[in-house]
BAFI-3210 file (N, C-alpha, C; in Angstrom, 3 decimals, decimal comma, padded with zeros to 6 digits):
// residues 120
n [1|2|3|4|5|6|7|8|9|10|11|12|13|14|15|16|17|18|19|20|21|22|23|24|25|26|27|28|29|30|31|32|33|34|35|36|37|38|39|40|41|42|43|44|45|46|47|48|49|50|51|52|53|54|55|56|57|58|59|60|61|62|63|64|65|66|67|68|69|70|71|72|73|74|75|76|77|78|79|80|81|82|83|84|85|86|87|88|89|90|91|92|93|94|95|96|97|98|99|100|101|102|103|104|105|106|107|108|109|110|111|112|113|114|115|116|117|118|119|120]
n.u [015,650|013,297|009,951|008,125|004,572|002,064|-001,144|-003,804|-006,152|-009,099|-010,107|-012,919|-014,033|-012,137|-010,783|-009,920|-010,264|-009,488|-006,930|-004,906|-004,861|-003,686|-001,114|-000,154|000,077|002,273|004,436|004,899|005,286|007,685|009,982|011,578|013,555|015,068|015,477|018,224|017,835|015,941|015,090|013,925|010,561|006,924|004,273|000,837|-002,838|-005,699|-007,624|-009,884|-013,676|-014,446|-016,564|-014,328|-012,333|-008,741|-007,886|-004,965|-002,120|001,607|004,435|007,185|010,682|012,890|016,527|017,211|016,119|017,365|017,686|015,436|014,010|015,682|014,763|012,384|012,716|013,823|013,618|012,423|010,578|008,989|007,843|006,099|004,542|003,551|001,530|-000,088|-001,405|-003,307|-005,169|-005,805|-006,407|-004,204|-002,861|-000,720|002,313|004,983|006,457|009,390|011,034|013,105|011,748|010,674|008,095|007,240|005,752|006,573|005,791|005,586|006,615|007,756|008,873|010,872|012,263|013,427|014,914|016,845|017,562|019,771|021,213|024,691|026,942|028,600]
n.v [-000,385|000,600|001,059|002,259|001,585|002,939|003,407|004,456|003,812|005,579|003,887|003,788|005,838|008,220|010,729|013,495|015,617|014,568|014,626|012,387|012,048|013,916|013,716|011,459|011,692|013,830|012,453|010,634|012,236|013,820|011,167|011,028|012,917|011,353|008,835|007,514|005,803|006,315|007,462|009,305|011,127|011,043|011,780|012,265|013,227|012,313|014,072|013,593|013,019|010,039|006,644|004,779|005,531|005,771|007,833|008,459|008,922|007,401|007,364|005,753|006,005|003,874|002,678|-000,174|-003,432|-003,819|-001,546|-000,852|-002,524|-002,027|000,559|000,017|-000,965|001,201|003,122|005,594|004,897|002,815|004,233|005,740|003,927|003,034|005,078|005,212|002,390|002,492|004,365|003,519|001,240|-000,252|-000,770|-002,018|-002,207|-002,865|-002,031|-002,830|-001,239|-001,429|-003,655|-006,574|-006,635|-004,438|-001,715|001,295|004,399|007,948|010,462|008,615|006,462|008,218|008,610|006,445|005,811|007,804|007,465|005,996|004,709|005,488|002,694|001,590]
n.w [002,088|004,709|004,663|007,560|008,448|010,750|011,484|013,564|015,221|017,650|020,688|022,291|024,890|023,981|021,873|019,641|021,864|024,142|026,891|027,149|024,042|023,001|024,102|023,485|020,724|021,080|022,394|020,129|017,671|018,638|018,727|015,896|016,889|018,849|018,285|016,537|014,558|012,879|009,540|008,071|009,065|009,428|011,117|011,826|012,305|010,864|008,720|007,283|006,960|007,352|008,082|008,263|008,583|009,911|012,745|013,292|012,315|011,264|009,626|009,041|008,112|007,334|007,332|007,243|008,102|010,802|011,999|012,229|014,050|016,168|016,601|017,452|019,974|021,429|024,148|023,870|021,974|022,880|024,962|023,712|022,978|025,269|026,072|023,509|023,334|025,593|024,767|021,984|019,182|016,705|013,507|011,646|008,820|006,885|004,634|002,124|000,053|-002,143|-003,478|-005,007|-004,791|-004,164|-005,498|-006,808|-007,731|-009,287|-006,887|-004,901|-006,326|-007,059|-004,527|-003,260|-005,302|-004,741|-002,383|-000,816|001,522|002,792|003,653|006,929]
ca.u [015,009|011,730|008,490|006,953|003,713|001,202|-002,585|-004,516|-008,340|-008,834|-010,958|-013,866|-014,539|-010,789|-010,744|-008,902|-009,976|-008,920|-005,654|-004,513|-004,578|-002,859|000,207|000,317|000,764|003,183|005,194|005,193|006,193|009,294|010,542|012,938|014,400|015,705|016,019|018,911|017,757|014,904|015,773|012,721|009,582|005,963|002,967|-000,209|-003,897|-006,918|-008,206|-011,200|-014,728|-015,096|-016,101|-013,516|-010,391|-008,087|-007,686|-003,748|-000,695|002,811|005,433|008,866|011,845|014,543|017,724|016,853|015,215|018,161|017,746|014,211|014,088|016,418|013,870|010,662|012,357|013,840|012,823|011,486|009,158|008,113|006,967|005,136|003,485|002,300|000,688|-001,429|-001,632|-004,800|-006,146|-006,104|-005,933|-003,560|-001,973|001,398|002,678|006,094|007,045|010,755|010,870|013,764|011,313|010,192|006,916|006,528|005,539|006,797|005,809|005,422|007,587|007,850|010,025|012,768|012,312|013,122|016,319|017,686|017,680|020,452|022,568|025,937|027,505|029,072]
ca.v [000,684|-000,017|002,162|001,719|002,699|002,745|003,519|004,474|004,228|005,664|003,378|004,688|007,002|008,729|011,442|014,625|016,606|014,000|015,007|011,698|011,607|014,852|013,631|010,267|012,623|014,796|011,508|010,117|013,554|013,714|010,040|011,065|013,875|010,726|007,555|008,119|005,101|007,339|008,762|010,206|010,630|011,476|012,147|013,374|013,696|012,007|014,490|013,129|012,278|008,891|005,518|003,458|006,469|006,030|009,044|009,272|008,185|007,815|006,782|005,961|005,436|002,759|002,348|-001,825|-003,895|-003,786|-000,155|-000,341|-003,248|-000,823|001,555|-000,932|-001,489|001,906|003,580|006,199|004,651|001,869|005,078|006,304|002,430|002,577|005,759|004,357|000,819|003,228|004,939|002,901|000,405|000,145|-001,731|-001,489|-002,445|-002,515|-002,051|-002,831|-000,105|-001,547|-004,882|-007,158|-007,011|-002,923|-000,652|002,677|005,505|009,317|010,404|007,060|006,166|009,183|008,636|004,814|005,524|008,849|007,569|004,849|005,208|004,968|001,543|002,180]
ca.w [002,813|005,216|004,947|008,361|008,572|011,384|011,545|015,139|015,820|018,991|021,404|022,856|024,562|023,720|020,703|019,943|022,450|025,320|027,169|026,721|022,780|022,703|025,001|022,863|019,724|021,128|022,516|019,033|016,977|018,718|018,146|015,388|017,548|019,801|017,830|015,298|013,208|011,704|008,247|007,620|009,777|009,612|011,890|011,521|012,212|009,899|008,160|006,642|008,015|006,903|008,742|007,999|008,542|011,034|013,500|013,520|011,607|011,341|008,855|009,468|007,318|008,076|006,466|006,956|008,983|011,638|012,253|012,122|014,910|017,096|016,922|018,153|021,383|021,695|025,418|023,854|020,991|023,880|025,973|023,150|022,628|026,511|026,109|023,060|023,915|026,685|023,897|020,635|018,342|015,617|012,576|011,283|007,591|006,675|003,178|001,863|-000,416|-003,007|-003,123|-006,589|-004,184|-003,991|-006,741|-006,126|-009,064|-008,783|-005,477|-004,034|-007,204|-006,487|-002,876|-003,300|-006,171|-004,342|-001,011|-000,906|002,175|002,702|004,290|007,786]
c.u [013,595|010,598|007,551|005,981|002,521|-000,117|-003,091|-005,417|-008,385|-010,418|-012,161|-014,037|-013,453|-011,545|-009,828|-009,172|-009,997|-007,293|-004,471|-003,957|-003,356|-001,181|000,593|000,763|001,852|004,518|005,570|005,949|007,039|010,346|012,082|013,923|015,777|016,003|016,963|018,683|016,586|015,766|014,347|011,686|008,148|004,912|001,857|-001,733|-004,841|-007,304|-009,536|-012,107|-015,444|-015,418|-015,070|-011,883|-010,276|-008,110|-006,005|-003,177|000,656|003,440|006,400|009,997|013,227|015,193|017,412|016,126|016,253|017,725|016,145|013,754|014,693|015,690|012,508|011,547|013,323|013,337|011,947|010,196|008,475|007,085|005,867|004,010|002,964|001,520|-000,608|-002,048|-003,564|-005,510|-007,004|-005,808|-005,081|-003,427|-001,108|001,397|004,031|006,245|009,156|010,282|011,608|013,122|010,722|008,702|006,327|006,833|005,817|006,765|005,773|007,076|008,116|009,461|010,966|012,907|013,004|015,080|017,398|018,320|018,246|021,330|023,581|026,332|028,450|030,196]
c.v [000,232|001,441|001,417|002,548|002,285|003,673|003,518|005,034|004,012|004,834|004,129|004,726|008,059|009,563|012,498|015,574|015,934|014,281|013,764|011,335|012,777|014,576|012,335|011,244|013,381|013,609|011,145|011,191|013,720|012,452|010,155|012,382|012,713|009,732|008,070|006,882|005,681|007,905|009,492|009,806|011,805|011,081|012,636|012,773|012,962|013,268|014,810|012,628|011,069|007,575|004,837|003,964|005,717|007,671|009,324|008,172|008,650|006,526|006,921|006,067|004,588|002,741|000,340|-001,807|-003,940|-002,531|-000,036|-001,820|-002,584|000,338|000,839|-001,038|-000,485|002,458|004,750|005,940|003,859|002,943|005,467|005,134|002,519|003,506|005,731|003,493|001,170|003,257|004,830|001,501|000,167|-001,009|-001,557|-002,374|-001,757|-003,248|-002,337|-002,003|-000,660|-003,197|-005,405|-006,862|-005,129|-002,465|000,691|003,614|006,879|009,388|009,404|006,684|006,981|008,765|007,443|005,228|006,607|008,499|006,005|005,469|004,776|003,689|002,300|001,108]
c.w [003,170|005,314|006,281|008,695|009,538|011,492|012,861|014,599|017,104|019,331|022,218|024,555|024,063|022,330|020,882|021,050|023,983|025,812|026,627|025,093|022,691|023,335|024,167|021,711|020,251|021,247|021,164|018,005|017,209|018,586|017,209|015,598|018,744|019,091|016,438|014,153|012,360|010,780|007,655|008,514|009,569|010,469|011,557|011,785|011,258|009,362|007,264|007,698|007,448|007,789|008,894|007,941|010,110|011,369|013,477|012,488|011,218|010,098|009,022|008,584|007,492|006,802|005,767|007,697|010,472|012,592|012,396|013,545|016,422|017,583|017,561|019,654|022,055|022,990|024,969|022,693|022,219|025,162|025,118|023,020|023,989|026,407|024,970|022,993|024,638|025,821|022,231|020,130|016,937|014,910|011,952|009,659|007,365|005,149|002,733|000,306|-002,150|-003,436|-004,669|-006,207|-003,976|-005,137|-005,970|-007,890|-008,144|-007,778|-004,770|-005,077|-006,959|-005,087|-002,763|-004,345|-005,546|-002,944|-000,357|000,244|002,709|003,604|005,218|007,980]
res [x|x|x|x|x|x|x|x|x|x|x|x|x|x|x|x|x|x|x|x|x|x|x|x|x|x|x|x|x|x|x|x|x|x|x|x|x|x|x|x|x|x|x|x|x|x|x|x|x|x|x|x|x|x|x|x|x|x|x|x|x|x|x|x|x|x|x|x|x|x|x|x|x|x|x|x|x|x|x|x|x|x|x|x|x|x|x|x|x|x|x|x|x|x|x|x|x|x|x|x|x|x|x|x|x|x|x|x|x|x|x|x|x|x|x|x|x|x|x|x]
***
């Protein structure tokens, strides 16, 4: 199982109350309404006023790396990548979840032993 997770700092002059950021968020929030290799998906907002936050982020959930490759060149994630490609910069990190190389405690650990899915 892949944890993908991406980070956006919007370029300047762009912020939340540019039309543009708001239409890249909305593009991205629906993602796992269209790609069926999502098994879990989050979005959301910074929250904090710190230097060094990102302004948006998203986490994905892949079954593998197959399914999570299927989804990068997807028509509708690649629409959502031209509309921030304008307005930001990002960085991506992909975790393998069942990995000698990831620690998973708390939630992460059920999330990680519950969430085995079935062979097609």
């Amino acid at each position: 199982m892949l944890l993908h997770i991406v980070l956006f700092t919007f370029k300047s002059p762009w912020n939340w109350s540019s039309l543009e950021a708001i239409d890249a968020e909305r593009a991205t929030r629906r993602h796992h309404h269209y790609i069926r290799e999502i098994k879990g998906w989050i979005s959301g907002r910074n929250v904090t006023h710190r230097s060094i936050a990102a302004d948006f982020a998203v986490v994905g959930l892949f079954e593998n790396k197959e399914d999570m490759n299927a989804y990068l060149v997807h028509p509708d994630h690649q629409a959502g990548v031209d509309k921030w490609k304008i307005i930001a910069n990002w960085s991506i990190v992909d975790l393998e979840l069942n990995s000698d190389f990831t620690l998973n405690t708390g939630l992460f650990e059920s999330l990680s032993s519950i969430c085995h899915f079935p062979q097609e």
